[in-house]
C-alpha angles and dihedrals in degrees: 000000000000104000097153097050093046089048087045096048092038101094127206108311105094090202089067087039089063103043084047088067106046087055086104092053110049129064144195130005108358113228142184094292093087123065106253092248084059098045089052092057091051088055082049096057097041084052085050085050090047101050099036087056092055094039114114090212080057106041079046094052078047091053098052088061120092115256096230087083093061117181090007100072090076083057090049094049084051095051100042083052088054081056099047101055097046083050090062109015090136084072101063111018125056092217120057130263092247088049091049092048092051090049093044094054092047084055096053097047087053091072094027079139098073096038113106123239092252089052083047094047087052101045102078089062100045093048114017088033086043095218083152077072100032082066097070092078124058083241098065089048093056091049094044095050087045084057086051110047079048080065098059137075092217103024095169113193087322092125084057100058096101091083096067094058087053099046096035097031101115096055089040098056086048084061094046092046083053100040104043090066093047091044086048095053096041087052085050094064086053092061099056 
């Protein structure tokens, strides 16, 4: 649920960007049907997954939600990283955030071919509908976290996880500040 964090973490090879990206979207064993750059960013996502759910800046950021959102709150810390990041993407990245998402998008539509229907039912609103920039602002994480609460069959309190962004958002940015350069190391030695 990540995106701009996997786009972020991705380098410079578009075919593990978009893998990277399609982590979310495929389970289970990877076979042949994916081009080896690709299959390689979906490792590389998997690995991300991996690290950020033993990272103590992470399982901190978890413990800040309230647990009344259960197994959410690893999908909100997700999300208010994503948001993060696009606040203060000048920070960390020499293009802008409008130029990477434009870039990102041309990438992925490179290799529209091995994308699966649900990725390519989502694109048009990450990119043409811009939500990768809508996360910069509180409000477009509270609407992304509503979609996605519509989505599930049990959604919990999941539409009312905005709040906790609002209410948290200082120590949680002093998490994010602390995890996005030991998740950037650890995705470097991926990449050797």
């Amino acid at each position: 649920m990540n995106y701009v964090v996997h786009l972020f973490l991705s380098g410079t090879n578009p075919e593990v960007l978009a893998g990277n990206v399609l982590g979310d979207f495929v389970k289970g064993r990877l076979d042949e049907r994916f081009p080896p750059g690709i299959r390689r960013g979906i490792e590389i996502h998997r690995k991300i997954d991996s690290f950020a759910a033993g990272n103590a800046c992470f399982l901190r950021s978890k413990r800040r939600i309230d647990p009344r959102f259960g197994h959410f709150r690893a999908v909100m810390v997700d999300l208010f990283y994503d948001h993060f990041l696009a606040r203060y993407w000048d920070e960390y990245a020499p293009v802008s955030l409008e130029q990477f998402v434009v870039d990102s998008h041309r990438t992925l539509l490179r290799y529209k071919a091995h994308l699966p229907s649900r990725l390519l039912d989502v694109l048009p609103g990450m990119f043409s509908r811009q939500w990768l920039i809508a996360y910069r602002e509180e409000a477009g994480i509270a609407t992304a976290l509503r979609r996605m609460s519509e989505r599930l069959r049990k959604p919990g309190h999941l539409a009312e996880g905005g709040a906790e962004l609002v209410e948290k958002g200082e120590p949680l940015l002093s998490d994010f500040r602390l995890f996005l350069p030991e998740v950037s190391s650890y995705t470097e030695t991926l990449f050797i």
